[in-house]
C-alpha positions in Angstrom: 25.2 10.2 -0.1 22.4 12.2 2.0 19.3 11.3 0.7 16.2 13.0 1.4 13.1 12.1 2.6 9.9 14.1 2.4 6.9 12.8 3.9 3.7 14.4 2.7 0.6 15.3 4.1 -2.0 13.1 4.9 -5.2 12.8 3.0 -7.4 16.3 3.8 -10.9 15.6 4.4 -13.3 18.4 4.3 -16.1 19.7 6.7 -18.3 17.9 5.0 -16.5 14.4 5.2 -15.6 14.5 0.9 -12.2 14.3 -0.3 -10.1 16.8 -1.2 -8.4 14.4 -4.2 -11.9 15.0 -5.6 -12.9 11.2 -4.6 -16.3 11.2 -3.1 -17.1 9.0 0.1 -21.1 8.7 -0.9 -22.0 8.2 2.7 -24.4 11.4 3.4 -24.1 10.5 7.0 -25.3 13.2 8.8 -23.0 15.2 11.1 -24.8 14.0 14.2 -25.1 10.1 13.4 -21.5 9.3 12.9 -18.8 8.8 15.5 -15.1 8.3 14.9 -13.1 6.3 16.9 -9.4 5.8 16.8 -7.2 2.1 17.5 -4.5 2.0 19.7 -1.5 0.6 17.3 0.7 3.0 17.1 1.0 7.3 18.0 0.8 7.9 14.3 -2.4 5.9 14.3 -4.2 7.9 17.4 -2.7 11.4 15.9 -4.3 10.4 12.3 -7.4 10.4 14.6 -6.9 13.2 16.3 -6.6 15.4 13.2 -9.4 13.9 11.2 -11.6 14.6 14.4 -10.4 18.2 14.6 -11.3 18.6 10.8 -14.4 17.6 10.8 -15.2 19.1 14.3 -16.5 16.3 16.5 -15.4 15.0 19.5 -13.0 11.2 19.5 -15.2 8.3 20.7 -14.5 7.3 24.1 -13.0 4.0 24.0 -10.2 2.1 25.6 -7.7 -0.5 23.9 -5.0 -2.0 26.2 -3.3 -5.4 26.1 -3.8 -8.0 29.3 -0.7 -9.3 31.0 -0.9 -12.3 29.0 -0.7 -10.1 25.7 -4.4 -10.7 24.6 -6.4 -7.7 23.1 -9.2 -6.1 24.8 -11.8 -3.4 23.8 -14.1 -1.6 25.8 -16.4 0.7 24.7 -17.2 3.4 26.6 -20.3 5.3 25.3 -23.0 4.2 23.3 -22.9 3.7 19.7 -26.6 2.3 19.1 -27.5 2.9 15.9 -24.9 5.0 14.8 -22.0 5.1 12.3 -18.9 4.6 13.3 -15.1 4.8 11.6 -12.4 3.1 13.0 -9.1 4.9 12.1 -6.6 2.2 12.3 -2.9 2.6 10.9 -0.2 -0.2 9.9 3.0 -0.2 12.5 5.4 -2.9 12.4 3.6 -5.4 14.3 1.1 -6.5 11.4 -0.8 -8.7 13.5 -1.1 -7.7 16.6 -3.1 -4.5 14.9 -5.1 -6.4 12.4 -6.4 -8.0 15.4 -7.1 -4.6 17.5 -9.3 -3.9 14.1 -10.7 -7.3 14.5 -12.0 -6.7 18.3 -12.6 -3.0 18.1 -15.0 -4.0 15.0 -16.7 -6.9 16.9 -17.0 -4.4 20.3 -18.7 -2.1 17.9 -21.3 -4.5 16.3 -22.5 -6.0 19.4 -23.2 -2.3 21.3 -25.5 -2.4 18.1 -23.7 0.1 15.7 -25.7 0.9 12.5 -22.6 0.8 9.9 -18.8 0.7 10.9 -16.5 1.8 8.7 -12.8 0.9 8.8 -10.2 3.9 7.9 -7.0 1.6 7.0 -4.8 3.9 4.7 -2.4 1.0 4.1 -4.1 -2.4 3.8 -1.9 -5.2 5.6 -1.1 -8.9 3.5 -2.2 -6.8 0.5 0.9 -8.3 -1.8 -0.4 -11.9 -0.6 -3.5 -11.6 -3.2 -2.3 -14.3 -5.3 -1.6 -17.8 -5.3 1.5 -18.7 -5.6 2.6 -22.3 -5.3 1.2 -23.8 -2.6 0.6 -20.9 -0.4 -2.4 -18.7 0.2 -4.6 -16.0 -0.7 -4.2 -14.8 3.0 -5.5 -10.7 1.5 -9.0 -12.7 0.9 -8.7 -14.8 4.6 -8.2 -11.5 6.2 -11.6 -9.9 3.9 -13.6 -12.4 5.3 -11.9 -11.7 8.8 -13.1 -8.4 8.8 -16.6 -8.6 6.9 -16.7 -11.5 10.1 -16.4 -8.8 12.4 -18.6 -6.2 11.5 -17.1 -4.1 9.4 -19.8 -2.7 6.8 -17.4 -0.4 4.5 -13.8 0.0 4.2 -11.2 3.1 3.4 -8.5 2.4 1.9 -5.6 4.5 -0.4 -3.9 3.1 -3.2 -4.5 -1.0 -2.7 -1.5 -2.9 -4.1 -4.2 -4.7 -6.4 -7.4 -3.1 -7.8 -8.6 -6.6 -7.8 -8.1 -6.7 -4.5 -11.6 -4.8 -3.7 -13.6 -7.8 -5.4 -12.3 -10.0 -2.0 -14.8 -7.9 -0.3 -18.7 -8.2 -0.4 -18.7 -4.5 1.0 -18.1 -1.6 -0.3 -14.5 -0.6 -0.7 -13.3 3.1 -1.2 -9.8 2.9 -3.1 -8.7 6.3 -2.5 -5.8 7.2 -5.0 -2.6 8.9 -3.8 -1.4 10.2 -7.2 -3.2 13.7 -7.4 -1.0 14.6 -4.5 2.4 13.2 -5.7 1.7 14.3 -9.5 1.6 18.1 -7.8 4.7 17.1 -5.9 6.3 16.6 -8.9 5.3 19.7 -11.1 5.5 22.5 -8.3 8.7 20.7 -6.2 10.9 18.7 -9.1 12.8 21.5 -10.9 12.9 20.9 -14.7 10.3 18.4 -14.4 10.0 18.6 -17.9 13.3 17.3 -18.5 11.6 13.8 -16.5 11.0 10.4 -17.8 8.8 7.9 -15.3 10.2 4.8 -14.8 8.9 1.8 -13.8 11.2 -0.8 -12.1 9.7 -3.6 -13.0 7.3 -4.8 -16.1 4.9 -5.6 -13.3 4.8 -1.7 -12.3 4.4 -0.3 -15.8 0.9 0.2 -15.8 1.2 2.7 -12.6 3.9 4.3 -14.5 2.2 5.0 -17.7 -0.7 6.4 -15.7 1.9 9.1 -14.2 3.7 9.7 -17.4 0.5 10.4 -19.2 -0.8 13.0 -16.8 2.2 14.7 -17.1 2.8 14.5 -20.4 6.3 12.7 -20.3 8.3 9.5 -21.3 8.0 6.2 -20.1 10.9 3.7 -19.4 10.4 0.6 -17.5 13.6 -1.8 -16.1 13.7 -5.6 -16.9 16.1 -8.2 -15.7 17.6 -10.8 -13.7 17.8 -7.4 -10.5 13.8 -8.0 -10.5 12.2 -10.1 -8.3 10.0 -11.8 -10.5 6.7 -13.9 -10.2 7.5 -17.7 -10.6 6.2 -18.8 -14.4 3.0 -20.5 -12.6 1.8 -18.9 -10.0 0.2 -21.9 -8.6 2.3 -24.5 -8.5 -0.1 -27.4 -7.7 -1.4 -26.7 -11.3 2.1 -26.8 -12.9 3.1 -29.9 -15.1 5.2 -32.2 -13.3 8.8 -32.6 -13.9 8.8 -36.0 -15.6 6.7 -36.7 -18.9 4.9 -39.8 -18.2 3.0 -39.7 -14.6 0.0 -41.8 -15.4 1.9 -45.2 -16.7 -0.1 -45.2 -20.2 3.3 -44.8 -23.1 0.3 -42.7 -24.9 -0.2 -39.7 -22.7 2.6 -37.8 -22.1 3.1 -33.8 -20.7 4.9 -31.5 -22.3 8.4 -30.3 -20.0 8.3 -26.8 -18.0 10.7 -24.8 -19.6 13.2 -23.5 -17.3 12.7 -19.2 -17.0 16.0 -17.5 -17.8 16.3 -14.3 -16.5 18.0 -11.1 -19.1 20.7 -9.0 -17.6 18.4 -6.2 -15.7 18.3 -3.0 -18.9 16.6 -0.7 -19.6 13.5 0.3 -22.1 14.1 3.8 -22.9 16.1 6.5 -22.8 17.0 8.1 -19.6 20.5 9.7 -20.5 20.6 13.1 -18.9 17.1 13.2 -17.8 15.9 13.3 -14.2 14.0 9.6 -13.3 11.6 9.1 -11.5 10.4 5.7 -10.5 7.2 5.6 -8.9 5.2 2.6 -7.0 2.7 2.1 -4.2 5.1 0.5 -1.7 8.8 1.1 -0.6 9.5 -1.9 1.5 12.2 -4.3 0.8 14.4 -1.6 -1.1 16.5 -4.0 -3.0 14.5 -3.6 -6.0 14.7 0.5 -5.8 18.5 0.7 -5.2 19.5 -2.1 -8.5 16.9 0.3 -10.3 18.9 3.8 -9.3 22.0 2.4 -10.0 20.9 0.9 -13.6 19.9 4.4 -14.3 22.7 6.2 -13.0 25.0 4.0 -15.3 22.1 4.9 -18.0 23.1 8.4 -17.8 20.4 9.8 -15.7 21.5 13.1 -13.4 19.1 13.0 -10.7 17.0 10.1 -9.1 13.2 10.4 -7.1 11.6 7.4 -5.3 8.1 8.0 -5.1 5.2 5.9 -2.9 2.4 6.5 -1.4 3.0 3.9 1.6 6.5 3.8 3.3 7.2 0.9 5.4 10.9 0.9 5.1 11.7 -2.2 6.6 14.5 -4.0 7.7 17.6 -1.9 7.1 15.7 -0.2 4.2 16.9 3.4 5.1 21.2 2.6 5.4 20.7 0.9 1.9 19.0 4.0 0.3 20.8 6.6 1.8 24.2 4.3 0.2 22.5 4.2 -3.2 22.6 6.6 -5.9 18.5 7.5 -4.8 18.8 11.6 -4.6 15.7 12.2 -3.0 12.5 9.8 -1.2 9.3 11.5 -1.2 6.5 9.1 0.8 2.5 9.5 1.1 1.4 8.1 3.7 3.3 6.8 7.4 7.1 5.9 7.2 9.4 4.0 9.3 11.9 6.0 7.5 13.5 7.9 10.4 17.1 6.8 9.9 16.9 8.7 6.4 19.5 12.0 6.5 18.2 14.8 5.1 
């Protein structure tokens, strides 16, 4: 099965720094008083730059970002930024850390050559599906807020977080920019029959992204539940969780009540999807398990043609062999993919 993958274009800005999804930036920053200067993580990340530079029509900061032979980060600025604004445009790859840390420095270079405001362009916000507790883990999406309010970052860009609430880790302002203007087009002037679609959401989790497409344009809802999902423990912090024993405190009078074991339903399907075209939609294709139980649930359903849609593609692992196996007819991506093993 030849899948294929479309990539779409990045997020236009206009001449005058607003966005063409109709989402304002509010920074009024004259043309004159900002800078933009681009990261070294990936060539995806310094093209991003290049472009927005060449849209707006001012020249790259001069900077330079290079590992030392003993794999540490360094920065140097080369021009001055006094009381300026500057965006950093910094992009995702593979190697998470390594990246968030470039932000970290760049950020902190910035701030002490006495910047007025910088403003971090990150189009896919790393550790964002680590916003909850869960057992005894971490909120590590808040730890790595504070990291970068630490380091001198003022406002952030960001498209389509994996959590609204996500924004409240910040004491900054945090621009959420929204992906779905462009892939809601997508679907009307590239899906033929569109009409003949249902939205599906392949997990109860994802529902309320899917309702927000289906509603737009005007079609069915169907969402997938069952033991295929990768589901959310019942408690999702564990150090809160009754214990497994009724009597923990030695007094015969106080006694808590049992965790009920979860039991999981066979994964089904709410709706109808029988000769219909489904599409599921959700903000990240990573671990593609999830997607390829969904397409096949739905092929068995009946449905004649299947669409992935996200707005961030990391395709990780061996993410593209699985999909282009699956019954998926067609991937059709936002923002940066490591998709490139995808036929076409």
């Amino acid at each position: 099965n030849a899948v294929r993958l479309v990539l779409m274009q990045p997020l236009k800005l206009t001449p005058s720094g607003s966005c063409s999804a109709n989402v304002k930036c509010r920074m009024n920053v004259p043309k004159s008083g900002y800078r933009v200067f681009s990261a070294n993580s990936s060539a995806a990340c310094t093209e991003l730059a290049k472009k927005i530079t060449e849209r707006l029509g001012v020249e790259m900061g001069k900077s330079v970002v290079f590992q030392e032979s003993n794999r540490e980060t360094r920065v140097d600025v080369k021009e001055s930024v006094r009381g300026q604004t500057i965006f950093i445009i910094q992009t995702i790859p593979r190697d998470v850390n390594t990246a968030i840390m470039e932000l970290l420095i760049m950020a902190y270079a910035l701030k002490t050559s006495c910047a007025k405001n910088i403003i971090g362009v990150i189009p896919y916000f790393p550790y964002s599906k680590q916003c909850k507790m869960r057992k005894r883990g971490s909120i590590v999406c808040k730890l790595l807020a504070s990291m970068l309010a630490k380091s001198g970052l003022t406002h952030i860009i960001t498209m389509d977080l994996h959590q609204k609430e996500i924004q409240g880790f910040f004491g900054f302002p945090v621009d959420n920019l929204r992906a779905s203007p462009y892939l809601i087009q997508y679907i009307q002037e590239e899906i033929p029959d569109y009409r003949n679609a249902i939205i599906v959401a392949k997990s109860p989790a994802a529902a309320k992204r899917a309702q927000s497409y289906a509603e737009r344009l005007r079609l069915g809802l169907a969402v997938i539940h069952g033991e295929a999902q990768c589901s959310e423990s019942d408690m999702a912090d564990g150090r809160h969780s009754p214990p497994s024993v009724r009597n923990t405190t030695g007094h015969t009078g106080l006694e808590l009540p049992l965790m009920m074991a979860k039991e999981k339903p066979p994964i089904t399907v709410v709706g109808d999807v029988g000769g219909r075209i489904a599409i599921i939609v959700d903000d990240i294709i990573d671990d593609v398990g999830d997607f390829v139980a969904a397409a096949e649930i739905l092929k068995e359903r009946g449905a004649y043609k299947i669409y992935i849609m996200a707005t961030h593609g990391l395709l990780s692992a061996d993410a593209p062999r699985l999909i282009e196996e699956s019954a998926i007819d067609e991937v059709i991506l936002e923002a940066g993919s490591k998709g490139e093993g995808l036929g076409s």
